[in-house]
C-alpha distance (Angstrom), angle and dihedral (degrees) to the residues before:
residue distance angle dihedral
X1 . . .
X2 3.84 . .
X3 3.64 137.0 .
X4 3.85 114.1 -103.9
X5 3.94 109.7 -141.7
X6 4.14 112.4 -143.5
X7 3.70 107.7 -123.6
X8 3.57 127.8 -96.6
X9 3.89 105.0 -93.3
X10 3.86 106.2 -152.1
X11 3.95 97.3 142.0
X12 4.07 87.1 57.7
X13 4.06 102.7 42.0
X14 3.45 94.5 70.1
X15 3.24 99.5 51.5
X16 4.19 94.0 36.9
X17 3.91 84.8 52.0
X18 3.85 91.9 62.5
X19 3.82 91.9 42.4
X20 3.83 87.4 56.1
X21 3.54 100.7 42.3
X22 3.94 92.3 47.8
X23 4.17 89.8 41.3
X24 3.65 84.9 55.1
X25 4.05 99.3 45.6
X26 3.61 84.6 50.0
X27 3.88 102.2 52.5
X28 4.02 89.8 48.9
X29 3.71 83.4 60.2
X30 3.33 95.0 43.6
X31 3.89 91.1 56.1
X32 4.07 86.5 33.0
X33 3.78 89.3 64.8
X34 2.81 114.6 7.4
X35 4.11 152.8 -107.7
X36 3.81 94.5 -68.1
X37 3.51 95.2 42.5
X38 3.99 93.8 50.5
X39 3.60 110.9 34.2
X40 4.32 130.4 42.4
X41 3.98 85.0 -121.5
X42 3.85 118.5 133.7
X43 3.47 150.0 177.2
X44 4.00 83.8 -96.9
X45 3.57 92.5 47.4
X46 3.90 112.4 23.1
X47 3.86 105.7 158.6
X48 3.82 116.4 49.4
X49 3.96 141.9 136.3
X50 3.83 95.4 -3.5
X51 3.48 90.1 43.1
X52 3.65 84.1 54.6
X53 3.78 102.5 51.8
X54 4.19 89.4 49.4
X55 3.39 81.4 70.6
X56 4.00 99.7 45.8
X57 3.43 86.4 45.6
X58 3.51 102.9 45.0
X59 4.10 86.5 42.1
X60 4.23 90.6 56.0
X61 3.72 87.2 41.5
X62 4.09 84.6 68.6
X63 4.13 89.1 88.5
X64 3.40 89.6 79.0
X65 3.78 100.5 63.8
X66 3.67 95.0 28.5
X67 3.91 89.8 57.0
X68 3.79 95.7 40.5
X69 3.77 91.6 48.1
X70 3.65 95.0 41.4
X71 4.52 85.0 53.3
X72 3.68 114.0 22.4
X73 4.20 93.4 43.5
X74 3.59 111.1 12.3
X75 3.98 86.0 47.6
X76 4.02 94.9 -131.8
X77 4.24 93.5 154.7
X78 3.48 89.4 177.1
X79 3.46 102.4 74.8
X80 3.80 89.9 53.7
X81 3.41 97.6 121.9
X82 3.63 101.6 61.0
X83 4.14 90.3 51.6
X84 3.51 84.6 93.3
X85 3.62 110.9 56.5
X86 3.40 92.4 38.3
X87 3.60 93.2 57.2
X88 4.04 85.9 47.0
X89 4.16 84.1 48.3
X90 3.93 93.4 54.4
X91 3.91 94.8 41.5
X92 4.48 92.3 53.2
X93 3.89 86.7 32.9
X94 4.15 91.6 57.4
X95 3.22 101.4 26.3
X96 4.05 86.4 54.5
X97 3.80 80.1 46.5
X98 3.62 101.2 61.4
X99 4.29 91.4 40.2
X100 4.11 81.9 59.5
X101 3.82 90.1 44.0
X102 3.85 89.5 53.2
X103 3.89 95.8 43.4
X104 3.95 89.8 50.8
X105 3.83 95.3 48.2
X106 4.01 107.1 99.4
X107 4.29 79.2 -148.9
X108 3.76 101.2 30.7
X109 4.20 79.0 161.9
X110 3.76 91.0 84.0
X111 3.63 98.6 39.7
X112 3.90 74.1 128.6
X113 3.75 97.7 70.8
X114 3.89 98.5 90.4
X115 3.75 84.5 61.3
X116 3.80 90.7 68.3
X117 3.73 109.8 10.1
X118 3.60 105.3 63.9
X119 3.65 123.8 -172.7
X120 3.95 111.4 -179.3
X121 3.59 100.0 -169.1
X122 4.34 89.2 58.1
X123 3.75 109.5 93.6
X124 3.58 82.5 -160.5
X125 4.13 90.9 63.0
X126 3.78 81.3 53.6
X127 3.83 95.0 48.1
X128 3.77 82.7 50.6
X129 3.61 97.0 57.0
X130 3.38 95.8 43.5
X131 3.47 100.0 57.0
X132 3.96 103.1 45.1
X133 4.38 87.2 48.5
X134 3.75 100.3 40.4
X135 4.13 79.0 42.8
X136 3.77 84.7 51.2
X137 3.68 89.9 52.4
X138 3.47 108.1 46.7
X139 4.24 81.5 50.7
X140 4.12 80.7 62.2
X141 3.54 96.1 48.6
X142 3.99 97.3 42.5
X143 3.85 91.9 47.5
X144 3.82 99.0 78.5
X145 4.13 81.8 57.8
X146 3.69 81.9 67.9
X147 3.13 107.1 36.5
X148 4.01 94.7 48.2
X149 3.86 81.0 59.2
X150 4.12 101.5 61.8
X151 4.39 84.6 40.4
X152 3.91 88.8 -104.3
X153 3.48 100.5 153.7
X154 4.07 101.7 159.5
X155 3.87 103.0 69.5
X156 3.97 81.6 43.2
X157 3.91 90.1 68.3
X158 3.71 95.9 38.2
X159 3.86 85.9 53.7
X160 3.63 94.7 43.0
X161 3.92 88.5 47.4
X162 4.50 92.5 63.3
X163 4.36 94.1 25.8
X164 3.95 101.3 100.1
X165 4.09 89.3 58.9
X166 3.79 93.6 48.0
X167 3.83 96.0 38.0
X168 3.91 80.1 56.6
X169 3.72 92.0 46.5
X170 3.71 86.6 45.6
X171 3.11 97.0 53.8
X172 3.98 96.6 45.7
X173 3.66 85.9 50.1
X174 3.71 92.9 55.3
X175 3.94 95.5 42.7
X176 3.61 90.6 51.0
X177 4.41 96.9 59.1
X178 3.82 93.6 33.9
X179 3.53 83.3 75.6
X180 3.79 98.6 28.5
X181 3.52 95.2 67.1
X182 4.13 87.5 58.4
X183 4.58 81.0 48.4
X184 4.10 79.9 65.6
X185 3.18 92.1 72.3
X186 3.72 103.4 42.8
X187 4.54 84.8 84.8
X188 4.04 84.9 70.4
X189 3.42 113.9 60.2
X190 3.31 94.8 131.0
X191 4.00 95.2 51.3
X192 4.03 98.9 37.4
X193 3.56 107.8 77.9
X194 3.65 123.2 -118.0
X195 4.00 91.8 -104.3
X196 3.48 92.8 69.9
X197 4.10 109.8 10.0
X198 4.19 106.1 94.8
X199 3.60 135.1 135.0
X200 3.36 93.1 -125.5
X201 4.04 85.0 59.1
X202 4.16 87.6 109.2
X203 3.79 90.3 56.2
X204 3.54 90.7 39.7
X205 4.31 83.9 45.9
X206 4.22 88.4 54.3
X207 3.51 100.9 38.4
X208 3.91 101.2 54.1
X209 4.29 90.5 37.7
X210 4.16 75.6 67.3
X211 3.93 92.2 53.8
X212 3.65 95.3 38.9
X213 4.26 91.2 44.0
X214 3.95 96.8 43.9
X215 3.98 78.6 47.2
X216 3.44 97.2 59.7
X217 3.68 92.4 48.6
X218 3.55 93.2 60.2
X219 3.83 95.4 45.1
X220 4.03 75.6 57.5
X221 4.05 107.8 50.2
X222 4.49 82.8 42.6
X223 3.81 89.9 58.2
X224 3.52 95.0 49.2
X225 3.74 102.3 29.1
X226 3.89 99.8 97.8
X227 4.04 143.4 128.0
X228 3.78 99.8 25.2
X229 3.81 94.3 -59.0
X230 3.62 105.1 103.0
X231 3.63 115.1 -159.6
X232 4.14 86.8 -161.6
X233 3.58 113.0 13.6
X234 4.27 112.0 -121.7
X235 3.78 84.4 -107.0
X236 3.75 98.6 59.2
X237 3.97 84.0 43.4
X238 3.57 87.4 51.4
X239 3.82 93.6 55.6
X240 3.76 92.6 47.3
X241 3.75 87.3 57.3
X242 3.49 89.0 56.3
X243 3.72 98.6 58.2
X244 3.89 88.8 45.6
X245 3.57 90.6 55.0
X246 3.84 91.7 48.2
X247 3.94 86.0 51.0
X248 3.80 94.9 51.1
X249 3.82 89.5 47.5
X250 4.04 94.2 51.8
X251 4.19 87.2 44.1
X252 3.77 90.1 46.1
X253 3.73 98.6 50.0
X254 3.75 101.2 36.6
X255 3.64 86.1 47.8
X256 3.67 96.6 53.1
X257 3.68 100.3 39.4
X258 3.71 89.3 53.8
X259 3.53 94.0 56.4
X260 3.55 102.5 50.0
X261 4.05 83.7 45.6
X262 3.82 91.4 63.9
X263 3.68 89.3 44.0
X264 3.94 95.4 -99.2
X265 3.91 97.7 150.5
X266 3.60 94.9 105.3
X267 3.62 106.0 49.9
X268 4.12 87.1 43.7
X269 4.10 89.8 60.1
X270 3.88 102.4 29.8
X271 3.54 107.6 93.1
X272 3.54 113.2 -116.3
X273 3.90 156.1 132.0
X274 3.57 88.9 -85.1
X275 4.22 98.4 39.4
X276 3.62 92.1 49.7
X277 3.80 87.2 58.9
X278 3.64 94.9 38.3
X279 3.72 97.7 61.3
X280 3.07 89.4 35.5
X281 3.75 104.0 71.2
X282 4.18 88.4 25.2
X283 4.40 81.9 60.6
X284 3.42 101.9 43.7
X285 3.60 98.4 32.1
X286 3.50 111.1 43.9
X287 4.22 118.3 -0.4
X288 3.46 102.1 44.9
X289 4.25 92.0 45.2
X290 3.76 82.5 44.3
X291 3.64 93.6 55.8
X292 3.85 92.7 37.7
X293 4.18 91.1 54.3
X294 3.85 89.0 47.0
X295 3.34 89.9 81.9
X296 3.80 127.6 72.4
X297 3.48 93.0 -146.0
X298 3.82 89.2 63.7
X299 3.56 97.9 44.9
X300 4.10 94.1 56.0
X301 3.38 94.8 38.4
X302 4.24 120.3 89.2
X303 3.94 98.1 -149.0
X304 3.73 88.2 47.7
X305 3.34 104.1 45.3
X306 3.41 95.5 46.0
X307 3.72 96.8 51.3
X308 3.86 91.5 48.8
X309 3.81 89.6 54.4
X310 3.81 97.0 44.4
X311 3.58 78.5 59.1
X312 3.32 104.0 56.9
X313 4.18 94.2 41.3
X314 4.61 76.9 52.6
X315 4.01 95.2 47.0
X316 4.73 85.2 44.9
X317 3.58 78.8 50.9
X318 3.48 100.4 53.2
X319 3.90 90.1 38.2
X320 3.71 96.5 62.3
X321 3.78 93.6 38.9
X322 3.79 87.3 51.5
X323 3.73 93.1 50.6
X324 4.00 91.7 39.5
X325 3.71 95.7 56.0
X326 3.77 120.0 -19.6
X327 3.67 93.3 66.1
X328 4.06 92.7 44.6
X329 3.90 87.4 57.0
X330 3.46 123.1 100.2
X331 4.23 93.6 -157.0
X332 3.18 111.3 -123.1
X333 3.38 116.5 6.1
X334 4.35 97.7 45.7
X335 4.00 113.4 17.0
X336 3.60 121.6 150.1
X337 4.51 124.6 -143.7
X338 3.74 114.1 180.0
X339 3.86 113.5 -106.6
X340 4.01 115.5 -118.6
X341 3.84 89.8 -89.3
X342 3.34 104.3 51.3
X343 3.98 81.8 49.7
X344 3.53 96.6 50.7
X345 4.21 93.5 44.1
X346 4.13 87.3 48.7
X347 3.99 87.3 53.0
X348 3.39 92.2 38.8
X349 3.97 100.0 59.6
X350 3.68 86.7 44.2
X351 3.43 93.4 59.7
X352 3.54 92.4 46.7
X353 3.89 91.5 53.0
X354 3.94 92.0 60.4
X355 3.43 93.3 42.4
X356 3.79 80.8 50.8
X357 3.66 93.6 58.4
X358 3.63 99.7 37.9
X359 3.33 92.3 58.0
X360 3.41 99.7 44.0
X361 4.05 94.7 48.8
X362 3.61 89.8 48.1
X363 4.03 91.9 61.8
X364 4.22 102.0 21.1
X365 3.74 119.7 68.3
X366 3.89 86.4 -106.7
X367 3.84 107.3 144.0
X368 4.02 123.8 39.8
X369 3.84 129.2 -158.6
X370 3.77 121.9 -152.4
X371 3.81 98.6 -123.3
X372 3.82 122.5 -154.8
X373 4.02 98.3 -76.0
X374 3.96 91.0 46.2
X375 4.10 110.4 125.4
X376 3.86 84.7 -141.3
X377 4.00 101.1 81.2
X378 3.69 128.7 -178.8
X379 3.95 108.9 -125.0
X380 3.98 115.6 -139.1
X381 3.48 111.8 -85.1
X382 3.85 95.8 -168.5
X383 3.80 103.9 -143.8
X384 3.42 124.9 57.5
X385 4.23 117.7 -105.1
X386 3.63 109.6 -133.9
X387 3.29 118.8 -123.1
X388 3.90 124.1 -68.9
X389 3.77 110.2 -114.1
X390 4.13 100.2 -116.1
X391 4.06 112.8 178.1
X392 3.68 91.3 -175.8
X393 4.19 96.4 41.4
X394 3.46 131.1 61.3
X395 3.81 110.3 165.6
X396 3.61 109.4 32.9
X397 3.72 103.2 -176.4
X398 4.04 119.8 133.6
X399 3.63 122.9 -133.8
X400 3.61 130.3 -138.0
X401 3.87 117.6 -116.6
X402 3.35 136.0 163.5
X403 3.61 126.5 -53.1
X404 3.76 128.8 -91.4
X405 3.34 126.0 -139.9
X406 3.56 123.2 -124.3
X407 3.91 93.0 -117.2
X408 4.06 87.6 50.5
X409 4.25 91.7 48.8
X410 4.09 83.3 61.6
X411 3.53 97.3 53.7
X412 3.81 95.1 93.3
């Protein structure tokens, strides 16, 4: 077993560096001036395209207690290797969450208030909770990373002694505001439209942050699967396709049956604003991936596999956007686009969170390569994949390191 080194991004940091900078110019002048003064939110229109990525973030966040779940308490060893980055994915993802939380907040001073002025009956005070504890937790679970690092092994036992009950709470925690942040839009069902406004919209919230999470991973083990040294073997892959198409199936027909129970037909085949945006996301996002992952072919291929999960990360995006905004507008007379700022803080902190996670992979035992003597063994594949389109990577090759110890591989 050997380490496997991210590459060295120098086509992205340029271009990362002047998304930073700019993100950060803009949020001093958004808390120079002002909200009002900054962003095209309103009184009408209050929550928009930060509001918006919270939930994309929170929603590709999800990989962390799927995989945990799916290793430390349903016992599946063999997705080991991806515990690791998908710990490292949640951590960025809410921690990138909270930053956004604290920009949009027209008092991010008392972000504190939650702590001490409870109100039960607020989703939001659950939200709240939610996010600082399963933040907490994913702190715990991501510190014997660091720790393996500097060779301190003690606090590594002591934390390995009390993880299983707080990857369980973790994991509560984080099942219980995936689908809280679809509750928040339960108050407005006579401002959502009838596209995207259900009860069954925190189901629908938890079942596609699944898809979109398991997506993510995959996106993941294809950029750094290369040269013989697969970082998670085309079988594994395969699997992991299986459960996303499962999850796209589940969304798709809940989704569909609930509409056509609350009489939805019409505004799904009229053409409009709102139809146009519907099918849209539904296409992209979750029938034509579905399709895609039906076939085996797909699922074992690299370039297939990685297009149908880009796919389904595109179609969650367009979900939450929809839901954030699209659905909120009343076209023509109220719509809502985000001002420069709010574009250039939005592209900003998502810079920042793959910088994040370059940097952190390059110097943390992150990503692991099955080396010659691993028992999990790549099967011939015959043709040669072409390569996986990477923006961010350029020379994907692993590098051996020293070995890790079987005690050490467990420590995420």
């Amino acid at each position: 077993m050997s380490i496997l080194r991210l590459p060295r991004l120098t086509g992205w940091r340029p271009i990362a560096t002047i998304l930073i900078v700019t993100g950060v110019i803009a949020a001093v002048a958004r808390f120079t001036l002002g909200l009002g003064a900054t962003t095209n939110l309103t009184d009408e229109f209050p929550w928009g395209l930060w509001i918006g990525f919270d939930f994309l973030g929170i929603g590709l966040a999800a990989s962390g207690f799927t995989i945990v779940a799916a290793v430390h308490l349903f016992h599946a060893e063999e997705y080991e290797p991806i515990v690791r980055p998908a710990i490292l994915t949640a951590f960025i993802g809410y921690l990138l969450v909270v930053l956004v939380l604290i920009i949009d907040l027209g008092r991010p001073d008392h972000f504190w208030h939650p702590l001490v002025m409870w109100n039960p009956h607020s989703v939001m005070c659950e939200i709240s909770w939610c996010l600082m504890l399963y933040t907490t937790v994913l702190s715990l679970e991501f510190a014997p990373i660091i720790l393996e690092k500097f060779h301190i092994h003690s606090p590594i036992k002591w934390i390995h002694a009390v993880s299983l009950p707080f990857m369980i709470f973790g994991v509560l925690l984080s099942t219980l505001h995936q689908s809280s942040f679809g509750s928040l839009y339960l108050i407005v069902p006579n401002r959502l439209h009838a596209l995207w406004y259900t009860p069954l919209l925190p189901v629908l919230f938890f079942i596609s942050c699944i898809a979109s999470g398991l997506s993510m991973i995959v996106l993941e083990s294809l950029i750094f699967s290369r040269n013989g040294q697969p970082f998670l073997p085309t079988r594994l892959r395969a699997n992991l396709a299986k459960v996303i198409a499962l999850a796209l199936a589940v969304y798709f027909v809940v989704r569909i049956q609930d509409l056509l129970s609350r009489g939805g037909w019409r505004d799904m085949t009229t053409l409009t604003y709102y139809s146009v945006a519907f099918w849209s996301e539904l296409l992209i996002g979750f029938v034509i991936p579905f399709a895609l992952l039906l076939f085996e072919k797909v699922r074992v291929s690299q370039s297939g596999l990685y297009s149908a999960s880009l796919m389904v990360v595109l179609g969650f995006a367009f979900n939450r956007m929809n839901t954030a905004i699209t659905g909120l507008e009343h076209y023509p007379s109220l719509t809502y686009f985000p001002s420069l700022i709010e574009i250039f803080i939005m592209l900003g902190i998502t810079a920042s969170g793959f910088c994040a996670f370059s940097f952190i992979a390059e110097r943390l035992p992150i990503f692991r390569t099955e080396g010659s003597a691993s028992h999990h063994r790549e099967a011939p594949t015959g043709e040669q994949e072409p390569p996986i389109p990477s923006p961010a990577c350029e020379d994907l090759r692993p590098s051996q390191a020293d070995p890790v110890s079987h005690a050490q591989l467990h420590g995420g």
